[in-house]
Steps between C-alpha positions, in 0.01 A plus 500: 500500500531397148446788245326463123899478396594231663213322385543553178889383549394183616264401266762567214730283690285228523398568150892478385534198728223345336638498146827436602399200651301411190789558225710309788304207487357473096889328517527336759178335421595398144809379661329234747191413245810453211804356620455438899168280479599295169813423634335366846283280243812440310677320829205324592436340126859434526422225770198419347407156236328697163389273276375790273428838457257518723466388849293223477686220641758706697625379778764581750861271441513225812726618772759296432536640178383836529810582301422282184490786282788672580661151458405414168590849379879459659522181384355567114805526263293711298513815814867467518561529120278828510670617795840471290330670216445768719837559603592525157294773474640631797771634186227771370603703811835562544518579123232701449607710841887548340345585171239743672784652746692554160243642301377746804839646465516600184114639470636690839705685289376859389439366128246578277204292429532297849096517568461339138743227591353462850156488338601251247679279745194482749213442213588117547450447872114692452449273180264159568748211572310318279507711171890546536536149593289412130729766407840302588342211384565628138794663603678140613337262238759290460403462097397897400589690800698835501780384788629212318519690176676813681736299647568210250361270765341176467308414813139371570460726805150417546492142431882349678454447847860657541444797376153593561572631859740715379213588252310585797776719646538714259152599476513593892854683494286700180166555641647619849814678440300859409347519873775415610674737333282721617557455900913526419463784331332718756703346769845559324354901400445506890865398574650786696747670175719628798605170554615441140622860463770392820538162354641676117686766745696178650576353143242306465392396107141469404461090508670545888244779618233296349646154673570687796245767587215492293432072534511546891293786491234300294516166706177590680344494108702204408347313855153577377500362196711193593157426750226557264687343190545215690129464596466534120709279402373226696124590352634455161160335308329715229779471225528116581131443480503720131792293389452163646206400594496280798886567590658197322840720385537716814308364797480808812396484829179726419429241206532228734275626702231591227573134348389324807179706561372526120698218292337153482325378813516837688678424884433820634595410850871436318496812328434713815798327671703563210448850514508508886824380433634748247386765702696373800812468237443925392485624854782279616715653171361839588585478867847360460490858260448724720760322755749561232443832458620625752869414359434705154251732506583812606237737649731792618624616152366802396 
């Protein structure tokens, strides 16, 4: 016979089970009404004639060229020249994570004023891309801007094709490196100081125990970063659009995309294939990723 108490216990379990399952599924919800449905609709548009913006007049490609989209895009010199620009890009990364690595090292140091520096180093990544991007656009003015005279250059870095990518670089390598810095910091102040204590007891210098225990001991960091910069990298739109309107110096993928669904007579059946296909591109760099990490990173070093 159930007593008053175990009553009461089960109707705070069903009580706890009942927000659980509602704070459970607020996400999950977002995540189907926000990514999982408008990608479905993204697919299907993808095989789709779209005249316009709106659906009037859609219809479904014929059969035997239910892949006409996808065509055109592989075959548009114009996709291929932003997928290039892209892996130029691809640069931000490994220099920002080297300059990151080496910058976590020294604010890992027991030196005064580190959570100014840390501070000052992250107040670009929370700043609006687009206000620092105005920003570097005064900074890089190839006629009145502070680089060129620092440096006794004389280079139109918004306004050569050759060196307004690098343009572009610069401001990612700047506007990422402080969160960055951020993750390699905590992860080398985690490193296990045993391990370096029996690396200096075996002769080891400081640059070796860094090279040697303290970059393998961070690899799981260095992994992470690797994956979401990469995504980033290959999303690379709002300084382009502040700089360049319409993409003409430094064409990307994203552009590309936004090009073919906004620019002109909108093709918005093209555009979803487009960005069907980049996606496919990410998680095929992503996966080949994480099947390389399993020769670098180390998850056993503590």
């Amino acid at each position: 016979m159930r007593t008053k108490t175990d009553k009461k216990k089960e109707r705070i379990n069903v009580k706890d089970e009942f927000w659980g399952t509602l704070f459970a599924g607020i996400p999950v919800f977002g995540l189907i009404i926000f990514t999982f449905i408008p990608l479905g609709m993204a697919v299907a548009m993808s095989f789709m004639n779209i005249p316009g913006m709106t659906f009037d007049g859609a219809e479904m490609l014929p059969l035997n060229n239910i892949f006409g989209n996808y065509v055109t895009v592989l075959s548009d010199e114009y996709f291929w020249a932003a997928l290039k620009n892209n892996l130029v890009l691809f640069l931000e990364l490994p220099i920002s994570i080297v300059l990151s690595i080496v910058i976590a090292e020294l604010l890992s140091k027991k030196v005064k004023f580190t959570p100014v520096f840390k501070v000052i180093l992250f107040i670009p990544y929370v700043c609006s891309v687009t206000a620092t991007t105005f920003m570097w656009n005064w900074l890089l003015n190839g006629q009145y801007g502070i680089v060129n005279h620092i440096f006794g250059l004389d280079i139109q870095w918004l306004t050569d094709n050759r060196y307004f990518i690098w343009a572009i670089i610069i401001m990612g390598i700047w506007s990422t490196c402080g969160f960055r810095i951020l993750l390699f910091t905590a992860a080398i102040t985690n490193v296990n100081s045993s391990l370096k204590e029996a690396a200096r007891i075996d002769g080891a210098g400081p640059i070796k125990v860094f090279l040697h225990v303290t970059i393998p001991a961070i690899t799981p960091t260095v992994f992470y970063v690797l994956v979401v910069g990469l995504i980033g990298v290959f999303q690379e739109f709002t300084r382009i659009q502040v700089l360049d309107a319409g993409g003409t110096k430094c064409l990307t993928m994203v552009f590309y995309v936004y090009n073919a669904a906004f620019a002109g007579t909108p093709a918005v059946g093209i555009a979803c294939a487009a960005s069907i296909i980049l996606a496919l591109f990410i998680g095929f760099l992503t996966f080949l990723n994480f099947r390389m990490s399993k020769k670098w990173v180390n998850y056993d070093a503590e």
